[in-house]
TORKEPA-620155 format. One record per residue: residue in three letters; x, y, z of N, C-alpha, C in turn. Coordinates in steps of 0.001 Angstrom, whole numbers. Atoms other than C-alpha are relative to their C-alpha. Layout:
<atoms>
<"ALA" <X Y Z> <X Y Z> <X Y Z>>,
...
</atoms>
This chain:
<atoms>
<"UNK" <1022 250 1014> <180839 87331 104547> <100 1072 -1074>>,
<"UNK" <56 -959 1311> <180790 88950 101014> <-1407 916 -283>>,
<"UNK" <454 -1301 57> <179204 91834 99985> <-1437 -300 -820>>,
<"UNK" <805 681 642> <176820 89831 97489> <-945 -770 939>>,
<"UNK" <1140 927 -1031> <175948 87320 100196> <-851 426 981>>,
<"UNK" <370 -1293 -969> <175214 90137 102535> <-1520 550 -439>>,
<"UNK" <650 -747 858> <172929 91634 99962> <-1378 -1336 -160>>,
<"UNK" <975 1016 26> <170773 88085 99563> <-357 -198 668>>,
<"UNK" <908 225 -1174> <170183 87588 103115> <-647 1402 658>>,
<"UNK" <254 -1109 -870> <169412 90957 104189> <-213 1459 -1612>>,
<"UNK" <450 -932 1611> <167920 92770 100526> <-595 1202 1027>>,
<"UNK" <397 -1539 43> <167514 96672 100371> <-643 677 -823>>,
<"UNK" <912 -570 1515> <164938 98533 98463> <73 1434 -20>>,
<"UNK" <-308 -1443 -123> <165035 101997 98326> <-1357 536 58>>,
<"UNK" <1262 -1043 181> <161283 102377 98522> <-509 1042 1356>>,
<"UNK" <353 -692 -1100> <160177 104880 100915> <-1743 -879 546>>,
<"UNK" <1132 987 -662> <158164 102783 103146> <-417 816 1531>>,
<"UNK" <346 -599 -842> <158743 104822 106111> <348 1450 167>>,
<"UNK" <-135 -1246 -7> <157897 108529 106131> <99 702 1049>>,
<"UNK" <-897 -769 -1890> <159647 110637 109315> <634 1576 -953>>,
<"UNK" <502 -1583 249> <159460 114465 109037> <1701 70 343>>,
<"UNK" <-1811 -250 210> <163661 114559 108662> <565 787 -1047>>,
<"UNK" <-511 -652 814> <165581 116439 106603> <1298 388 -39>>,
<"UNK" <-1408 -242 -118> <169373 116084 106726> <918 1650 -391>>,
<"UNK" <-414 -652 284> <171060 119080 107524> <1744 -51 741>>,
<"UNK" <-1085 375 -144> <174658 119628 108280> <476 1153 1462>>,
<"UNK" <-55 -1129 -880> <174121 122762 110968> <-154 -704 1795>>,
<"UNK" <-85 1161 -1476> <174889 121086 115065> <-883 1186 250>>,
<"UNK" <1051 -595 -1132> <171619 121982 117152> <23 -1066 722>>,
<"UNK" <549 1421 -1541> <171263 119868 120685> <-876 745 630>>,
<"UNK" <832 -827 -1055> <168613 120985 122529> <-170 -1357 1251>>,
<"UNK" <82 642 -851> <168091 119089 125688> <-1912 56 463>>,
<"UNK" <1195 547 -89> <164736 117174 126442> <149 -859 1394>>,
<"UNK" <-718 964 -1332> <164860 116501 130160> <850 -181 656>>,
<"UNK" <-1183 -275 -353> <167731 115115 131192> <712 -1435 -1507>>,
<"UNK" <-457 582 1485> <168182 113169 127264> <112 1172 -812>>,
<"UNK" <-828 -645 1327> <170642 115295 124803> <-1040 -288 -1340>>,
<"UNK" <958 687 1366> <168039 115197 121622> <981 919 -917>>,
<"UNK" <-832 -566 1170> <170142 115674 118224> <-1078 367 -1030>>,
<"UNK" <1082 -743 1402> <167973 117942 115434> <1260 527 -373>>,
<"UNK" <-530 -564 1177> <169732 118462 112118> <2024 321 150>>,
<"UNK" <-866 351 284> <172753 116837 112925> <541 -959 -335>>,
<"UNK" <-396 1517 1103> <174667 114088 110687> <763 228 1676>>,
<"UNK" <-987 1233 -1198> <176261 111428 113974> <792 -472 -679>>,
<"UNK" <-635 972 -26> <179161 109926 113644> <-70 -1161 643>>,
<"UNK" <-2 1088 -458> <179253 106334 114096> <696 -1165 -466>>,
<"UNK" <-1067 716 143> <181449 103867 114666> <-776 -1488 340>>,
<"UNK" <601 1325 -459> <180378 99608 114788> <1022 -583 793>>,
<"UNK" <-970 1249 -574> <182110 97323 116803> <-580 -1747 73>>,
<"UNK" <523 1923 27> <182248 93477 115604> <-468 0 -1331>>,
<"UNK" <785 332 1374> <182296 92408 111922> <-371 -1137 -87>>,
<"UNK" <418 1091 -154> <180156 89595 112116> <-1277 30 -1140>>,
<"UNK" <735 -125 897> <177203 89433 109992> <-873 960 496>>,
<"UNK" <830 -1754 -536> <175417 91999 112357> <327 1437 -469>>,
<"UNK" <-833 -1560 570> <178191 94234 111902> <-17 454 -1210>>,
<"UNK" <-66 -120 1289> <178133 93952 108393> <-939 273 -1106>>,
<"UNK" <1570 -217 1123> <174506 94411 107692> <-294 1620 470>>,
<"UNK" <276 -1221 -177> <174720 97659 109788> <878 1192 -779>>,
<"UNK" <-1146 -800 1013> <178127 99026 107809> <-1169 565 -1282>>,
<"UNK" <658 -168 1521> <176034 98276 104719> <-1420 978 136>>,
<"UNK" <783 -959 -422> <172804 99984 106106> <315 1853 304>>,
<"UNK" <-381 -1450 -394> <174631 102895 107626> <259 1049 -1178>>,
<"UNK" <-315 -850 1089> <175946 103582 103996> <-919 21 -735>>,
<"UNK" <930 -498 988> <172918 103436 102036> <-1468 319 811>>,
<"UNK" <1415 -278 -659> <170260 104827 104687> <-1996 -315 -828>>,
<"UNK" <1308 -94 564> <166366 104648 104044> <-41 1301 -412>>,
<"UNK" <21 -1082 182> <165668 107449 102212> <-1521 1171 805>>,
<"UNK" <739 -807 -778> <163957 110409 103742> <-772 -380 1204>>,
<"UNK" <733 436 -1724> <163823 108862 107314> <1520 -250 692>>,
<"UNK" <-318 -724 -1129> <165594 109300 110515> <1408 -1059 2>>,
<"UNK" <-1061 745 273> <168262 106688 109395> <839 372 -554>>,
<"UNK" <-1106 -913 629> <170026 109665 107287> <703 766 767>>,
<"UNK" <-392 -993 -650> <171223 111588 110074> <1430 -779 449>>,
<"UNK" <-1070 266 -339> <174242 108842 110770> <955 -176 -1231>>,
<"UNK" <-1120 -48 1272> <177360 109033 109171> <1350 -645 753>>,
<"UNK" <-1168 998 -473> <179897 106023 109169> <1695 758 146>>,
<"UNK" <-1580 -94 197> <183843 106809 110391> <516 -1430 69>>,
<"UNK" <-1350 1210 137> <184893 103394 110841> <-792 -1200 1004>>,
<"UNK" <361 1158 -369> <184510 99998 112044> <1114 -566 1494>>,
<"UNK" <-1715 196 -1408> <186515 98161 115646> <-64 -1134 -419>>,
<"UNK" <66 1242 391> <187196 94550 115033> <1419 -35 998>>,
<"UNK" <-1626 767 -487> <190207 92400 117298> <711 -387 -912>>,
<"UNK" <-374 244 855> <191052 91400 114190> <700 1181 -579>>,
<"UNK" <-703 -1111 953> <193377 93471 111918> <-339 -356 -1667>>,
<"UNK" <326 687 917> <191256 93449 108977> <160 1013 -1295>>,
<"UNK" <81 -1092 1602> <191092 95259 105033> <-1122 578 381>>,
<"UNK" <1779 -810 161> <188043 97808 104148> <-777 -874 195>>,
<"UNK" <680 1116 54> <185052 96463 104788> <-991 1117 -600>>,
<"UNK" <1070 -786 553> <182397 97944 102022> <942 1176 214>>,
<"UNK" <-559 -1017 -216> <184856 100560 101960> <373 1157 1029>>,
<"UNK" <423 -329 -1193> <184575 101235 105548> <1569 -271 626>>,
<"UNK" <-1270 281 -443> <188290 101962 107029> <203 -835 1699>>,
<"UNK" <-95 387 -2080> <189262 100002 110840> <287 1097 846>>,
<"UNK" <125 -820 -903> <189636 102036 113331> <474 -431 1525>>,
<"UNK" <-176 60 -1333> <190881 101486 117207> <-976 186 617>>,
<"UNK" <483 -642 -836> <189088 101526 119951> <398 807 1110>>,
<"UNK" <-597 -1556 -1189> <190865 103968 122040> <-579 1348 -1288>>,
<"UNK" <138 -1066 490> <190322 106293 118425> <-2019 -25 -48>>,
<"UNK" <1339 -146 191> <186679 105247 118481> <-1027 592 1323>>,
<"UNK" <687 -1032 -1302> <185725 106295 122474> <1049 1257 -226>>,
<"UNK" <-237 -1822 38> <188118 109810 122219> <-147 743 -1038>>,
<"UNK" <-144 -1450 1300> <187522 111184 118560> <-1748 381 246>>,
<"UNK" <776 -589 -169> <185064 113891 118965> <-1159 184 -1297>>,
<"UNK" <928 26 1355> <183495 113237 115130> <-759 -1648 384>>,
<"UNK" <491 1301 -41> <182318 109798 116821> <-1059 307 1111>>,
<"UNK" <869 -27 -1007> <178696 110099 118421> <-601 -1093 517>>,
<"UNK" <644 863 210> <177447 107154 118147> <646 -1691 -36>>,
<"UNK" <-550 1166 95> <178402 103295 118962> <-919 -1075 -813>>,
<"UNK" <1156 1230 -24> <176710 100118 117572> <771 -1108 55>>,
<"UNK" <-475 1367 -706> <177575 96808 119427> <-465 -1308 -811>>,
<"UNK" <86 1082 966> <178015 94028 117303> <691 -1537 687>>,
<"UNK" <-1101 916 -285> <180178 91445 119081> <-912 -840 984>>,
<"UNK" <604 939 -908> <179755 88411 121423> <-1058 463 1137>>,
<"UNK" <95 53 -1167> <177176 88293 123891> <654 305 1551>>,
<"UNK" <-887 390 -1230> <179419 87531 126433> <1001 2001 428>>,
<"UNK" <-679 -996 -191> <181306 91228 125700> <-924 1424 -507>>,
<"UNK" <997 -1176 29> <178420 93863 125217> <180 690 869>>,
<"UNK" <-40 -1199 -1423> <178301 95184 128909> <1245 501 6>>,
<"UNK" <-1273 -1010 -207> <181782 95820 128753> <287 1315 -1071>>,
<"UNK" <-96 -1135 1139> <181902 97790 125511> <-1462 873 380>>,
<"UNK" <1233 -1079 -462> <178070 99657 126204> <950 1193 1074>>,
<"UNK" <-108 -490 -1520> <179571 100574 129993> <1506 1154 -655>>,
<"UNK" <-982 -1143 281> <183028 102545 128222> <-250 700 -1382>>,
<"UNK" <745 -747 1297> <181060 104010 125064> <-555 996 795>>,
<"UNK" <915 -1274 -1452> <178568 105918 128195> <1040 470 176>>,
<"UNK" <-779 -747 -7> <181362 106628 129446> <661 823 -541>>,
<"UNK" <-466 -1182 1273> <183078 108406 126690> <-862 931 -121>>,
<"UNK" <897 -962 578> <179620 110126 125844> <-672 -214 -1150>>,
<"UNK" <221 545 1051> <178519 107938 123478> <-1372 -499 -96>>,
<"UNK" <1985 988 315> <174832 106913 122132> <435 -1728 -317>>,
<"UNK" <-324 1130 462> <174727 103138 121963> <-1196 -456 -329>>,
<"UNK" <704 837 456> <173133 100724 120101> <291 -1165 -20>>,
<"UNK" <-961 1503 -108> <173539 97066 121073> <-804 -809 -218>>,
<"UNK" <855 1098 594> <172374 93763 119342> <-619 -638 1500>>,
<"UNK" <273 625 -1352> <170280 91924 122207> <873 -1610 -145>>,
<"UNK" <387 -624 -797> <171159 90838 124687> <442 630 441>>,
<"UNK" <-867 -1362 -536> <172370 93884 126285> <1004 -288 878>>,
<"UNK" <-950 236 -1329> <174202 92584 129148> <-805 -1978 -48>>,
<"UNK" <619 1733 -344> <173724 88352 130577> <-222 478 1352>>,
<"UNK" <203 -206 -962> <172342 89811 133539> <-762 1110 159>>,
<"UNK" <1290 -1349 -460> <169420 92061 135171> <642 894 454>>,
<"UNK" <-986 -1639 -1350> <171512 94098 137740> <725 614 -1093>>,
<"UNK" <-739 -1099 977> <173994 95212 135005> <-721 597 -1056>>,
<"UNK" <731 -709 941> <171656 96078 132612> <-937 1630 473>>,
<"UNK" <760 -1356 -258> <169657 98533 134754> <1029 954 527>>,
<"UNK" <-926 -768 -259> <172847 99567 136141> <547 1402 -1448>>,
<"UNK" <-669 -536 862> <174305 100453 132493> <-1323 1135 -663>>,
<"UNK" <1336 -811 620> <170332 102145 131703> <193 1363 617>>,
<"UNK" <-507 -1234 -1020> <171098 104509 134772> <981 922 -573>>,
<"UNK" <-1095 -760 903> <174383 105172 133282> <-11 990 -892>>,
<"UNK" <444 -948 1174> <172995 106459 130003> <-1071 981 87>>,
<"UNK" <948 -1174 -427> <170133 108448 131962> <-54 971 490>>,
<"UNK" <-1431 -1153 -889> <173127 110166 134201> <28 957 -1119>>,
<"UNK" <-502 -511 1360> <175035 111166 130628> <-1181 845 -517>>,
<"UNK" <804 -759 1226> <171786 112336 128736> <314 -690 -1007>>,
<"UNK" <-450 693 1160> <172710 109640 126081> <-1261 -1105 -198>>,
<"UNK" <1014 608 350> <170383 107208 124733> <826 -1399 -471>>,
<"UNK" <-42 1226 73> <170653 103611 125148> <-516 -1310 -764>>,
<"UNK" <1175 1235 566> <168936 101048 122550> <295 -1203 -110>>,
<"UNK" <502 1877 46> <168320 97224 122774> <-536 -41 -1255>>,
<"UNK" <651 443 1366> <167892 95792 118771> <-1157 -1158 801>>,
<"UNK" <604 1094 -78> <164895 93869 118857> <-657 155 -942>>,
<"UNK" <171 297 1182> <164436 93096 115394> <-1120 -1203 -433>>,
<"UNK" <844 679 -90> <162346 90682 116070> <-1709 -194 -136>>,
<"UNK" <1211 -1027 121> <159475 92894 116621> <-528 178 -1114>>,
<"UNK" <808 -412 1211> <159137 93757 113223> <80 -1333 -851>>,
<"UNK" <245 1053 1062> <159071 90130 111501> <-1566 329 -577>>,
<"UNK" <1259 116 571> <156120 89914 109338> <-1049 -866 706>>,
<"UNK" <986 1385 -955> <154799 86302 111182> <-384 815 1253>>,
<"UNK" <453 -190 -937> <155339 88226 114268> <-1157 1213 276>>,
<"UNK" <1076 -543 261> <153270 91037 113505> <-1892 -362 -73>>,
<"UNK" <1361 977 786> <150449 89079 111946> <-799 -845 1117>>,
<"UNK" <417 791 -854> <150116 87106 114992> <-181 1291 1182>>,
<"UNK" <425 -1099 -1322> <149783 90042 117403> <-1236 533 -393>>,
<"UNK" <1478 -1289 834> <146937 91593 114920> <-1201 -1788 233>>,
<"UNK" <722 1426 -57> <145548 87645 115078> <-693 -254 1202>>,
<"UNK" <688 184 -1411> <144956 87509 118618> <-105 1270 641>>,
<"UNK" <40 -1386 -1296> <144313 90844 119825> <-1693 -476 -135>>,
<"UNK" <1463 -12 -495> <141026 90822 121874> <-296 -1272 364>>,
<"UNK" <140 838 -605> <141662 87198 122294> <146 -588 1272>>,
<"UNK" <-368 -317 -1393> <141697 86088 126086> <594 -1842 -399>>,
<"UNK" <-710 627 -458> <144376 83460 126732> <-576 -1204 881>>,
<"UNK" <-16 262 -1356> <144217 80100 128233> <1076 -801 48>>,
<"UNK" <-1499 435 -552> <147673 78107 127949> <705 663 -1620>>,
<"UNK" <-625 547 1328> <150172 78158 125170> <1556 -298 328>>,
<"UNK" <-1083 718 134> <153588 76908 123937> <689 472 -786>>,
<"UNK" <-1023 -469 1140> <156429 78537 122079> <1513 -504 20>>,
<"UNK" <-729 710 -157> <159120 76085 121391> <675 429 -1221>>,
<"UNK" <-1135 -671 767> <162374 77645 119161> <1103 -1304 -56>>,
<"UNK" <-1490 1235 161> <165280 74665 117559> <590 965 -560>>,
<"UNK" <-602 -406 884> <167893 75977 115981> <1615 -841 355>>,
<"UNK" <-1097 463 -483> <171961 75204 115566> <482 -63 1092>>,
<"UNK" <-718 -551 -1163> <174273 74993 118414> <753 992 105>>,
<"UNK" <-871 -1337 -916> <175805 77888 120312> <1175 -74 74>>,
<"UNK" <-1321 383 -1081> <179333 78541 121532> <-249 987 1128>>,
<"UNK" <386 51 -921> <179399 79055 124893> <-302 2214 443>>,
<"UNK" <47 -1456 -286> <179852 83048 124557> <-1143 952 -454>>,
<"UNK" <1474 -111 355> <176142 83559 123470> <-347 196 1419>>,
<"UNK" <730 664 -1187> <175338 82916 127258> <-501 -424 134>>,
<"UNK" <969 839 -354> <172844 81287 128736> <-1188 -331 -1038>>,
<"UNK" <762 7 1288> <169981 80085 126602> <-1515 973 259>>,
<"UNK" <1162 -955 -399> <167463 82238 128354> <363 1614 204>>,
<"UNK" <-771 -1378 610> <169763 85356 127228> <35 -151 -1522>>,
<"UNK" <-22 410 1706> <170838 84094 124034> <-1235 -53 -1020>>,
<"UNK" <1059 54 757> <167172 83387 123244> <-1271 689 676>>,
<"UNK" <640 -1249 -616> <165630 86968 124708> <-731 -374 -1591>>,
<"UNK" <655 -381 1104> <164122 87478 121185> <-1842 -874 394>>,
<"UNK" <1243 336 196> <161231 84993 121514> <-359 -56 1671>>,
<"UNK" <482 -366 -1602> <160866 85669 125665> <-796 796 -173>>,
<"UNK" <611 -1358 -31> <160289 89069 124232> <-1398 97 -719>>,
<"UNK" <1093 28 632> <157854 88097 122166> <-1488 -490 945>>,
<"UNK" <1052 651 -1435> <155725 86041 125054> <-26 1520 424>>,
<"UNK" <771 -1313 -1060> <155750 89455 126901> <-454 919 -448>>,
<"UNK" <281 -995 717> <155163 91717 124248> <-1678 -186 -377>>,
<"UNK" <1145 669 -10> <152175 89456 123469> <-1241 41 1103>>,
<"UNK" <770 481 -1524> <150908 88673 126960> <114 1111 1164>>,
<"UNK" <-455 -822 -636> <152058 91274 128925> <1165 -540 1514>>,
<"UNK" <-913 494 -1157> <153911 90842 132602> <-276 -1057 83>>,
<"UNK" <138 1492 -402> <154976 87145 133315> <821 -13 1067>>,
<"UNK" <-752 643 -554> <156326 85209 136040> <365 -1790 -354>>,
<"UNK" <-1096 1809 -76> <158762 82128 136487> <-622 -1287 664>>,
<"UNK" <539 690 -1277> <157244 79403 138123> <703 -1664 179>>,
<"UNK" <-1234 1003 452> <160047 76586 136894> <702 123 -1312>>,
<"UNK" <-1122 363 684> <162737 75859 134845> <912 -1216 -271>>,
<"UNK" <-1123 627 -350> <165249 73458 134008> <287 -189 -1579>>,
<"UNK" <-1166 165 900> <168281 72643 131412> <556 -898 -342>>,
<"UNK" <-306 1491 37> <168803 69408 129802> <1611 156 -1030>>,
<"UNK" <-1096 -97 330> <172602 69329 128459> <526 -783 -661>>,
<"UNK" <-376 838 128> <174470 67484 126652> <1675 226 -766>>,
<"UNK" <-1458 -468 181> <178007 69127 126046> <886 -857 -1526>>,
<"UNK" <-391 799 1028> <179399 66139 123993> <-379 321 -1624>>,
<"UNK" <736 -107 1107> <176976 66149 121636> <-713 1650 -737>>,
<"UNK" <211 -1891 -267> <176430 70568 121787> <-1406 -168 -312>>,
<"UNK" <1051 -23 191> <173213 69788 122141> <-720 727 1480>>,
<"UNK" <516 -128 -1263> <171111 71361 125217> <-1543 413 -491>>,
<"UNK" <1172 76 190> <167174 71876 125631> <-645 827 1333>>,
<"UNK" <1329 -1261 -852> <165803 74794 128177> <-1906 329 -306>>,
<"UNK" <1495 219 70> <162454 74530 129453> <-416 1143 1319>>,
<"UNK" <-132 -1057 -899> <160830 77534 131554> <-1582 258 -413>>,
<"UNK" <1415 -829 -173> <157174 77692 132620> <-311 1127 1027>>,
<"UNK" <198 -1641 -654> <155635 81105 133414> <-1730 -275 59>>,
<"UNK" <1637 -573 -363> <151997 82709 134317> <329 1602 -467>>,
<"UNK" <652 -1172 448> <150437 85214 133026> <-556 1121 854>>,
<"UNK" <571 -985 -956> <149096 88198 135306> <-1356 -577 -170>>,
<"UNK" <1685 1097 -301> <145508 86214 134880> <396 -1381 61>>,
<"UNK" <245 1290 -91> <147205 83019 135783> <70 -963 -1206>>,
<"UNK" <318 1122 1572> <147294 81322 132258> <1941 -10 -94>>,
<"UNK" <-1699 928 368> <150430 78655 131635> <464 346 -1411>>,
<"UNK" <-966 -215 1415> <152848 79527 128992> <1336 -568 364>>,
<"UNK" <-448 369 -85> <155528 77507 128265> <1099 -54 -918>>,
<"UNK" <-793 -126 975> <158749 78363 126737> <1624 -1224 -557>>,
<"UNK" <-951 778 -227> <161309 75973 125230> <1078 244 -1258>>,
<"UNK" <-1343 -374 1026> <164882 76679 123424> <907 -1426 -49>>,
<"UNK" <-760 1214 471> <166227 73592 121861> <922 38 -1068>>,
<"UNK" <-879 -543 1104> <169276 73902 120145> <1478 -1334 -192>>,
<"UNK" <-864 777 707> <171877 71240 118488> <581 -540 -1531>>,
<"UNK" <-130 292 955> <173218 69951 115768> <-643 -725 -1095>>,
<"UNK" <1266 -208 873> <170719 69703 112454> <-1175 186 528>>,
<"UNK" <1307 -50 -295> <168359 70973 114432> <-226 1773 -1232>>,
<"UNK" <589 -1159 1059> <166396 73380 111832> <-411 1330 992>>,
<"UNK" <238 -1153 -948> <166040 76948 112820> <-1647 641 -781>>,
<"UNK" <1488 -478 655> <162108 77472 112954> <-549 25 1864>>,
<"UNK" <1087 148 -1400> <159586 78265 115912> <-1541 -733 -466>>,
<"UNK" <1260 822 -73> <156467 76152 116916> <-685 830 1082>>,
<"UNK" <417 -992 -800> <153881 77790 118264> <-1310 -1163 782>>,
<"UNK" <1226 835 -472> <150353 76243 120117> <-290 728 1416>>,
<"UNK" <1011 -1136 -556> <148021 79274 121468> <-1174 -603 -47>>,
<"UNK" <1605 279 -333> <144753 78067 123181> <-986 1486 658>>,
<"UNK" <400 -807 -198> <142421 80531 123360> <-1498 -323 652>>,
<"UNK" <1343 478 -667> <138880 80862 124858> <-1018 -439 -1349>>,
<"UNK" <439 451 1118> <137546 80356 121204> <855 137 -1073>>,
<"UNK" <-1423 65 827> <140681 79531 119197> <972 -342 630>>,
<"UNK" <-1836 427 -665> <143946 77705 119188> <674 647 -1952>>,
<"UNK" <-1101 -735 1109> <146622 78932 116674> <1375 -582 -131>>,
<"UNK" <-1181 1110 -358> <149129 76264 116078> <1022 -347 -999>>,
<"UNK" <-1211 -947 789> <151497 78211 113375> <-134 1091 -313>>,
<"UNK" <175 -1792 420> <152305 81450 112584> <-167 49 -1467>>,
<"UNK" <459 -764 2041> <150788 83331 109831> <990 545 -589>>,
<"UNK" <-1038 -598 1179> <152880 84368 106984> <372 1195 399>>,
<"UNK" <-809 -1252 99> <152545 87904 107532> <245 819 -1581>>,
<"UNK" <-236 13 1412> <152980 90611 104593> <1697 434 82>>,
<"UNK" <-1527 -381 -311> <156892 90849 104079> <-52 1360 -1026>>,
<"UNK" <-466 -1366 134> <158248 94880 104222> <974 69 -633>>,
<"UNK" <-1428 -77 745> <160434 95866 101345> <1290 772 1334>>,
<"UNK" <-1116 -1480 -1325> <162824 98133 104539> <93 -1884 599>>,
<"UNK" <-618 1050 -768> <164900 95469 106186> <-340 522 1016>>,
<"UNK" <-109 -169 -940> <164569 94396 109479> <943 873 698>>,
<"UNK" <-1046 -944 -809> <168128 96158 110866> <-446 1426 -531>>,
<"UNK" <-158 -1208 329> <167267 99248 108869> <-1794 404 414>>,
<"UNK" <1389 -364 -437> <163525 99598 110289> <193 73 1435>>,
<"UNK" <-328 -450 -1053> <165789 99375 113973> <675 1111 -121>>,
<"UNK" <-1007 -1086 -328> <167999 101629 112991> <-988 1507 -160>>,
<"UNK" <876 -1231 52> <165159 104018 111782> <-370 366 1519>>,
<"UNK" <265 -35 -1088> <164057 103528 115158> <1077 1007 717>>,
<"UNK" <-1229 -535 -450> <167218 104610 116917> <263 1272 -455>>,
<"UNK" <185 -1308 -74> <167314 107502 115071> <-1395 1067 259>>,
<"UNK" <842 -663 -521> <164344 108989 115752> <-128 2 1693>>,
<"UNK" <-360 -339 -1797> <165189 108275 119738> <652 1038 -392>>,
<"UNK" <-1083 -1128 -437> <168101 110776 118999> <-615 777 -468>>,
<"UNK" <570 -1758 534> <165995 113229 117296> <-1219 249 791>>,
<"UNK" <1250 -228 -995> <163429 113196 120081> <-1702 -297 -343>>,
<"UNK" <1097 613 667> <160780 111797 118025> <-883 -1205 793>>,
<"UNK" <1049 1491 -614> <159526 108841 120462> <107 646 1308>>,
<"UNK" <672 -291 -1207> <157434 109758 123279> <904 -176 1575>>,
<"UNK" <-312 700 -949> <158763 109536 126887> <-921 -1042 365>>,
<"UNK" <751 1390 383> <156026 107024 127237> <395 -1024 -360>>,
<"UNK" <-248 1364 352> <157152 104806 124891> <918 -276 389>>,
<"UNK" <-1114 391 -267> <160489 105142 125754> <163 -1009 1700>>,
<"UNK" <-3 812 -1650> <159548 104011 129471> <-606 -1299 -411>>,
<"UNK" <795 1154 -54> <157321 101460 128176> <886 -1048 -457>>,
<"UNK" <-1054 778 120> <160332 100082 126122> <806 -818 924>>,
<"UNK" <-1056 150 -1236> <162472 100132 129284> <-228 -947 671>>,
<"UNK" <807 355 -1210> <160088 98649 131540> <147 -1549 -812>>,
<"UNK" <56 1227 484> <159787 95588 128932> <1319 -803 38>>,
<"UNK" <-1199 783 126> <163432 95005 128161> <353 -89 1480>>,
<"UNK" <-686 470 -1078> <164453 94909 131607> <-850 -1440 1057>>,
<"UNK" <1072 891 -263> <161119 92775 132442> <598 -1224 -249>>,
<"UNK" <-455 1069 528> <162596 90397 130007> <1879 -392 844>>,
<"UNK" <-910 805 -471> <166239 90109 131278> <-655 -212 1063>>,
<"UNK" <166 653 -1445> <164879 89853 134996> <-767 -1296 71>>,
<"UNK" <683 1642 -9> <162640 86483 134124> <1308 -340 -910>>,
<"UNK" <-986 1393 409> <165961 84935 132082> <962 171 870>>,
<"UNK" <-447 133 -1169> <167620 86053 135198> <-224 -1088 1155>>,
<"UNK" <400 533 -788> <165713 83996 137090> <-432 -1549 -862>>,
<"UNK" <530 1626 662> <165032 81141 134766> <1386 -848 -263>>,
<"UNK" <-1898 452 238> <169163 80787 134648> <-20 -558 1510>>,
<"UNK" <-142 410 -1201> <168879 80653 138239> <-450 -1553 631>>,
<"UNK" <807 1033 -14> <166156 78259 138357> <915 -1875 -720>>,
<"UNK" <-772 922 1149> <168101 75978 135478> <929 -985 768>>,
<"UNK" <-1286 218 -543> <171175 75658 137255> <-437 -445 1183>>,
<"UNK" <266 1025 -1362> <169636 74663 140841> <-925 -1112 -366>>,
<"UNK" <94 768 279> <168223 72216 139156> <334 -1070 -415>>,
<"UNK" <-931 1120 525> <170847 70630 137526> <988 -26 1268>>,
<"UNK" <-604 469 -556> <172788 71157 140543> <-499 -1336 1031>>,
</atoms>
């Protein structure tokens, strides 16, 4: 994708929207917090892997940071791609054998298939590397807490994008129903079809799981199933849960060809139903560059252990119910 088109779906403003007590200096201090390496007042090297349109919104991010926030402290060497490709944004290629052993590279961000995250996360740790990986982290619960361990061994810091978080609608709707008490609802997601290296559709479509739990708090599984249709790349995942008070929520990922990419929502409440999302006010700071702010302020020790557990506790919450709603799926269709 071009550098223009890049720029229309994913606009950059330069306004200082988010103020973080940073100050780019060029002097290496690590002090250790625990058993997490925290970086103060040092520029990271960082390397992406996967030019895809992820990869390409973080290249472009990485080089024009938010100003005076925690997104100035990385500094691009290069890009990995299977491909043997030209500059990208002036951004040279790079190997990945030179991107896990060069010692000016602190920093990974995982851009590539689904299907090949855990393997690239699991030899980045290894190297000694901070990662940052588009969700979902791994297509599986066990490897994910495995590869969390990993990075808690190291002293390295592990982040899950969930970009999702900061939409405007989704915002708006968390400030909409707070204090409201729950008694069913319905969050049903269409969009194009997949290829098959997305994984499952209850991986592939973590984003709005995460949103049910972020919302509602702890859920369980209580069915599933996976209507298919290969021919036609059409399929339709259906996966009801409970709420820790018992209240039905019902999630469904429908995805084929012209199907429009929009969510439907239908929240019953004890006085209120809510049966689209609110607008929301839209943030000049892009979504990727309001994660990446994020991310850096993990490495500069800026976010609580608290939150950081509370993070943890959620994302792994979430793969272990599409763990089990894959499970569910599949003995059903068998």
């Amino acid at each position: 994708m071009k550098k223009k088109e890049l720029r229309k779906l994913y606009p950059v403003t330069p306004a200082n929207v988010i103020h973080l007590s940073y100050s780019p200096a060029y002097a290496s201090e690590i002090h250790a917090e625990g058993s997490l390496r925290v970086f103060r007042g040092i520029m990271l090297g960082s390397v992406v892997v996967g030019i895809g349109i992820a990869g390409c919104v973080r290249v472009r991010d990485l080089l024009a940071p938010l100003p005076s926030s925690a997104a100035e402290k990385f500094s691009i060497q290069g890009f990995v791609s299977r491909r043997t490709l030209e500059d990208q944004q002036g951004v040279k290629q790079i190997s990945m054998t030179e991107a896990l052993s060069r010692d000016d590279v602190h920093v990974a961000f995982i851009c590539t298939e689904n299907t090949t995250h855990e393997e690239h996360i699991r030899q980045f740790l290894e190297a000694g590397k901070h990662v940052c990986v588009e969700y979902p982290m791994t297509l599986s619960y066990t490897s994910a807490a495995d590869l969390w361990n990993l990075a808690q061994q190291k002293g390295l810091v592990l982040h899950e994008e969930h970009i999702e978080l900061f939409t405007p609608d989704f915002k708006q709707l968390k400030k909409d129903i707070a204090g409201k008490t729950l008694e069913e609802g319905t969050l049903h997601f269409t969009g194009g079809s997949l290829k098959s290296n997305f994984g499952f559709p209850s991986f592939s479509g973590i984003a709005r799981l995460t949103w049910l739990v972020d919302l509602f708090g702890e859920l369980t599984v209580t069915a599933a199933s996976l209507v298919e249709e290969k021919d036609n790349k059409y399929m339709k995942m259906t996966a009801h849960l409970l709420t820790r008070q018992q209240k039905p929520l019902t999630w469904i990922e429908e995805r084929g060809p012209g199907l429009g990419r929009t969510k439907h929502i239908d929240l019953r409440f004890q006085d209120a139903s809510i049966t689209e999302l609110p607008a929301g006010q839209r943030e000049p700071v892009g979504l990727f560059m309001q994660d990446l702010v994020l991310f850096g302020r993990k490495l500069q020790g800026e976010v609580s252990a608290a939150e950081l557990q509370e993070e943890r506790s959620r994302i792994l919450h979430c793969l272990q119910l599409a763990d089990r709603i894959q499970q569910l799926s599949e003995n059903t269709q068998a």
